[in-house]
C-alpha positions in Angstrom: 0.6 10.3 -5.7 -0.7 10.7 -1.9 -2.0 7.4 0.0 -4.2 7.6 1.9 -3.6 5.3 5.4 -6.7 4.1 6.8 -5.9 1.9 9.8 -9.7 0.4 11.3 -10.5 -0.2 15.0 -13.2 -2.5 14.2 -14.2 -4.1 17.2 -10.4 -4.0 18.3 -11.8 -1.9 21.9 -13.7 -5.1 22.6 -16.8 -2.5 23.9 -14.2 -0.5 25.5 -14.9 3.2 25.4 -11.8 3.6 27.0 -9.4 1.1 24.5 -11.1 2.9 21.8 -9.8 6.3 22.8 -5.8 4.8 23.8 -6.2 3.2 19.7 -6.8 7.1 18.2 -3.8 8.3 20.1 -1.9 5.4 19.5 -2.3 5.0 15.8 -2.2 8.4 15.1 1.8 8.4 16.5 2.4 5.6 14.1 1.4 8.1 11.5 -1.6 7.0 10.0 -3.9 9.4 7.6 -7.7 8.0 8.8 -8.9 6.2 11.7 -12.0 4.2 10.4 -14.6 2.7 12.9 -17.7 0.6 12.5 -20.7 1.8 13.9 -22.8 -0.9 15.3 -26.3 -0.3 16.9 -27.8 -3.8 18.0 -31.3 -3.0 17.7 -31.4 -1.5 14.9 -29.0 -3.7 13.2 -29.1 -7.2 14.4 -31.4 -10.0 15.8 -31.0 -13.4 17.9 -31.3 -15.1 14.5 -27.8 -13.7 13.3 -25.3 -16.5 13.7 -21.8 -15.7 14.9 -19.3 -15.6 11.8 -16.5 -17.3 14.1 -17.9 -18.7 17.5 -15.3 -17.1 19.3 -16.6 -15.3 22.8 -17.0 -16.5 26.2 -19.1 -13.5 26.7 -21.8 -12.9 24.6 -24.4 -15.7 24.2 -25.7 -14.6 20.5 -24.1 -12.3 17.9 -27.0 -9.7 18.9 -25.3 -9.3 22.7 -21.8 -9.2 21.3 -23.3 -6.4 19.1 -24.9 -4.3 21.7 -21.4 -5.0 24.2 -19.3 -3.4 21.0 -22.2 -0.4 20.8 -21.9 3.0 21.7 -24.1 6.3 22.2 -24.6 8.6 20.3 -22.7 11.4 22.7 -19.9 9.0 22.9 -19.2 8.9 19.0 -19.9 12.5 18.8 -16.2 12.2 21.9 -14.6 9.8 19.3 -15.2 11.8 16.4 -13.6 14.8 18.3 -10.5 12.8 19.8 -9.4 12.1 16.1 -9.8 15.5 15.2 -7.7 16.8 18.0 -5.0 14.6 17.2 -5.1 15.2 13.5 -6.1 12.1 12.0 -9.3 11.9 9.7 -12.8 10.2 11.1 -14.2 7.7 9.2 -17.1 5.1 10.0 -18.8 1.7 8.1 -22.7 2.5 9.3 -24.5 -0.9 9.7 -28.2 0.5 9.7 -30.6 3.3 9.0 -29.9 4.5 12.1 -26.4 4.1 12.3 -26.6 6.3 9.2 -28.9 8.9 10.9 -26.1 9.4 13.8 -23.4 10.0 11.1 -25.6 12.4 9.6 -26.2 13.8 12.7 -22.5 13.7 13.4 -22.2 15.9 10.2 -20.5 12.9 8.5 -20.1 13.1 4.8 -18.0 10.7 3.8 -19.1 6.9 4.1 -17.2 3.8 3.9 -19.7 1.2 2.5 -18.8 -2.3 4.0 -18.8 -5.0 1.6 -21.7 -6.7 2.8 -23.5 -3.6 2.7 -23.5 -3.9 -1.3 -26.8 -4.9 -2.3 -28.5 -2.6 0.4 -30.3 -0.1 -1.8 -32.2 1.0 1.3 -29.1 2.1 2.7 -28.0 3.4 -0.4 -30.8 5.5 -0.9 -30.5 7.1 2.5 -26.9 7.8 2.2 -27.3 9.8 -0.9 -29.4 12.4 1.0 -26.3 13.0 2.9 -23.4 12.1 1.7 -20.3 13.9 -0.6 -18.3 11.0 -1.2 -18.3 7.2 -0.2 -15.8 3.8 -0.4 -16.6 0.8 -1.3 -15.4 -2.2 -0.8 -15.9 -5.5 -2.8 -15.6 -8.2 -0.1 -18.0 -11.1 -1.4 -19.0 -8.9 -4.0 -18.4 -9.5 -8.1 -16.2 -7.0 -10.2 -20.5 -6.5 -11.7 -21.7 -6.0 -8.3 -19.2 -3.4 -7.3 -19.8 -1.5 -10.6 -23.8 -1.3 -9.8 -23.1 0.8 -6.7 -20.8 2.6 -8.0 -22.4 3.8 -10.9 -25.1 4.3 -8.3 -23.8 7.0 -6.3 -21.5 8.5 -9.1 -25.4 8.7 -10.9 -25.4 11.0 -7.8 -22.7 13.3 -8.0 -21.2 11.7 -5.1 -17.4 10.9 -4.9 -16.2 7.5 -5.1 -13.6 4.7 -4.1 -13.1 1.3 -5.3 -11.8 -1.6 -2.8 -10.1 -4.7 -3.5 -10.7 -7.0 -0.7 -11.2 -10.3 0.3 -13.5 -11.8 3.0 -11.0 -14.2 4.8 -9.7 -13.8 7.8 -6.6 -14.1 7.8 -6.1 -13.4 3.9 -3.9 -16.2 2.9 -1.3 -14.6 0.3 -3.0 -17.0 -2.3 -6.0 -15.1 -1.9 -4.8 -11.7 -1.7 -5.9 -10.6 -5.3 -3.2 -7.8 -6.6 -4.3 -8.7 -10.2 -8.2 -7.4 -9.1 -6.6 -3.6 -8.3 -5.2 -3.7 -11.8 -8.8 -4.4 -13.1 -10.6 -1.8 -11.0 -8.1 0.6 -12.2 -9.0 -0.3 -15.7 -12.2 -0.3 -14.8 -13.4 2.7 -12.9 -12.7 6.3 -13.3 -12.2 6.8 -9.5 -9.7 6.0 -6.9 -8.5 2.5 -6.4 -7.1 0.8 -3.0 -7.1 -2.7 -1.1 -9.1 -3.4 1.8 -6.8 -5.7 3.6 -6.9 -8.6 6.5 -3.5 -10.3 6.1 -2.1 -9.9 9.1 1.2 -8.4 6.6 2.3 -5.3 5.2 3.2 -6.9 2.5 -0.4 -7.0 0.2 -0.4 -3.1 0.6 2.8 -1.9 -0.4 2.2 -4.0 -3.4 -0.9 -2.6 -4.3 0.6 1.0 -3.9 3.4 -0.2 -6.4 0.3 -0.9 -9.0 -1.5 2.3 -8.7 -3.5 2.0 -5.6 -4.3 4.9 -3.9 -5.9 4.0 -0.6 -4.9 1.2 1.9 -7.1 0.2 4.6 -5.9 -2.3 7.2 -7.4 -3.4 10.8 -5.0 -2.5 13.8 -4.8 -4.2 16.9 -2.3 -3.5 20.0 -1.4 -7.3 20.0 -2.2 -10.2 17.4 -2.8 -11.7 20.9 -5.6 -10.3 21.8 -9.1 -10.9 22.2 -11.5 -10.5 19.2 -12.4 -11.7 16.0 -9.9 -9.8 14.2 -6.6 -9.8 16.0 -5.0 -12.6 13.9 -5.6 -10.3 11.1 -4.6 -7.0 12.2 -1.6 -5.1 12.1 0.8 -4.3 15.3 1.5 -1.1 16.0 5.5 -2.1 14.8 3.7 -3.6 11.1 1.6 0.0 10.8 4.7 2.2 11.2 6.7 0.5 9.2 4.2 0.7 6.8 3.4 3.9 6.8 7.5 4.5 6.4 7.5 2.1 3.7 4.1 3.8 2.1 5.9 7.3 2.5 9.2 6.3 0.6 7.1 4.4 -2.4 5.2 7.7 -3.1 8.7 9.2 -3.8 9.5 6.2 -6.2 6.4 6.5 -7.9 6.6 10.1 -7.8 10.0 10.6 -9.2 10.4 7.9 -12.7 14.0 7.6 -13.3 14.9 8.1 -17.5 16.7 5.1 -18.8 17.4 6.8 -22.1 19.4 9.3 -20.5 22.6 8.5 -18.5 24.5 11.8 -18.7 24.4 12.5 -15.3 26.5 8.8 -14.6 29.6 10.5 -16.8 32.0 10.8 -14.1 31.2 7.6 -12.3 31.3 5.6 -15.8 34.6 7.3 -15.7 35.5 6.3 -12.6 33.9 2.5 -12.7 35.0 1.9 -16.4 38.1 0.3 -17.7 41.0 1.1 -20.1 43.1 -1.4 -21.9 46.5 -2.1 -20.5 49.0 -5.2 -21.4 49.5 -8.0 -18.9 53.1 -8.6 -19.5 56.2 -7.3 -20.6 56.1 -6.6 -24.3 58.8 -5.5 -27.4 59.0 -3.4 -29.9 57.9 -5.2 -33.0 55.1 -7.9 -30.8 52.0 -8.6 -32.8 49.3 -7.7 -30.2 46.7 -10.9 -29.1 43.6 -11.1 -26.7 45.9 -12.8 -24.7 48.2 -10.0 -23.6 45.3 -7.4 -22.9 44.2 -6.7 -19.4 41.4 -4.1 -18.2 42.3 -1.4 -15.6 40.1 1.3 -13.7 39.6 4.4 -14.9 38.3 4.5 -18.1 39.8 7.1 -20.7 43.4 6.2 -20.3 44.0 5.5 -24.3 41.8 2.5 -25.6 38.5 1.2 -24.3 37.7 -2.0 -23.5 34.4 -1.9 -25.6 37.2 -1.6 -28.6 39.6 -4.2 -27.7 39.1 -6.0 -30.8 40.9 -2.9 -33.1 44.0 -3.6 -31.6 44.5 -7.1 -32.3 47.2 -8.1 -34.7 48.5 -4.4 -34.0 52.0 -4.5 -34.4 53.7 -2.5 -31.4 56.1 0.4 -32.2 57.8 0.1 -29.1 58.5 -1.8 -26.1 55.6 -1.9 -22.9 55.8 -2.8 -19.6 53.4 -5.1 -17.9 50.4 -3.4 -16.5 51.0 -0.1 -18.4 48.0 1.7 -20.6 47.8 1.5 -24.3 47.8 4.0 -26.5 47.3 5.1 -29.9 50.9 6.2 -30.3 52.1 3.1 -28.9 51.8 0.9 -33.0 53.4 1.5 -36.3 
């Protein structure tokens, strides 16, 4: 199973053309599959009667300025687009209006990651379908019910899909995280599964790769420290690569299942690591053999097994033993 690694910028650039490039190189060192953006276009998108989700800029008056700061053209995400090609990741962009799904359709965009809140949206819906191959969803505020109306939506379409598990809190507390839900989408929908996740911790998504998922999407950040409304729930670059490491060696595991019903290939190490029955003390000729006197010395194979140490007692000894020695068949009447 391949996993696909899709580390977001989100508003991470903070309306910096120039931040925005630095994350693509940077994030495609740390070894990540898909760079995923969010194309925001204020006027088409927004208005001054959108309230700020958390009140956190010293900048931007009302959500609608903070939106058109994070914006940019058209010619600039046609430069973004190109930068991630160049450096071998994939490009992959959350449109939040008609016209942000124009430009991606101008862009030649065919693959659309649906944003959570972007569910009930049938008039984005219907556009994207004129354009698009293959889309992912994530579930967000969204019911198990709601997810599967969309879904069935665009697979009514012939168009691809991807089922999220995520959670609108920010950070994700690990009570809140929601594993079990990736087991229920798998049950659920005949497409692929992953976890949309804002932890702040690698932890959620190599856990969801160990129950099947097979997509991981995650917001990156150069420093939790940073300005923005996602930094506290963003991986590091540090987190990211040693997720995609850990990512990389669970696709092996899960690749690979080992056979417990076999163990022939351990024969020379149970060898090795197994025990043979010895005495613990000097013994005669003629003693009656007891628990007691028995000890259990590496390697196996050296007369009796300790799995059998019962047949020998009350054995009567044909000769004398010394202490530590092996026992042997030969060695009763």
């Amino acid at each position: 199973m391949k996993v696909e690694i899709i580390a977001e910028v989100a508003q991470a650039h903070d309306g910096s053309l120039g931040i925005l490039h630095s994350y693509i190189d940077a994030l495609a060192k740390a070894g990540v599959d898909t760079l995923k953006f969010q194309m925001h276009i204020a006027e088409a998108e927004s208005s001054d009667k959108e309230p700020f989700r958390i009140n956190f800029s010293y900048e931007d008056d009302t959500r609608y300025d903070y939106w058109n700061r994070m914006g940019f053209t058209f010619d600039q995400w046609k430069e973004i687009k190109a930068h991630c090609k160049e450096v071998g990741v994939n490009f992959l962009c959350s449109p939040f209006s008609i016209k942000a799904c124009q430009w991606l359709k101008e862009l030649g965009e065919t693959r659309i990651k649906i944003a959570s809140g972007e569910i009930e949206n049938n008039l984005m819906h219907d556009y994207i379908i004129g354009f698009a191959s293959e889309v992912l969803i994530s579930s967000g505020m969204s019911t198990i019910a709601d997810l599967e109306k969309c879904e069935t939506f665009y697979c009514s379409k012939s168009i691809k899909t991807s089922v999220f598990q995520c959670t609108t809190a920010y950070p994700t507390p690990a009570e809140e995280i929601g594993l079990n839900v990736i087991d229920e989408l798998l049950e659920s929908f005949d497409c692929a599964v992953g976890l949309s996740d804002h932890s702040g911790e690698i932890f959620p998504s190599l856990g969801a790769v160990s129950k099947g998922a097979s997509k991981l999407e995650f917001h990156a950040v150069f420093d939790k420290r940073m300005f923005g409304p996602d930094s506290s729930s963003s991986l590091d670059m540090d987190q990211i690569k040693e997720l995609v490491k850990g990512v990389r060696f669970l696709e092996k595991v899960l690749s690979n299942p080992t056979d417990k019903h076999n163990a022939d290939k351990f024969d020379q190490l149970k060898k090795m690591f197994g025990k043979s029955l010895a005495v613990n003390k000097d013994l005669v000729s003629g003693h009656i053999i007891q628990a007691s006197d028995l000890e259990s010395k590496k390697p196996a194979g050296e007369g009796y097994s300790t799995a059998n140490y019962l047949d020998l007692i009350n054995k009567k000894l044909n000769k004398n033993l010394s202490k530590y020695s092996f026992i042997n068949s030969t060695d009763f009447e």
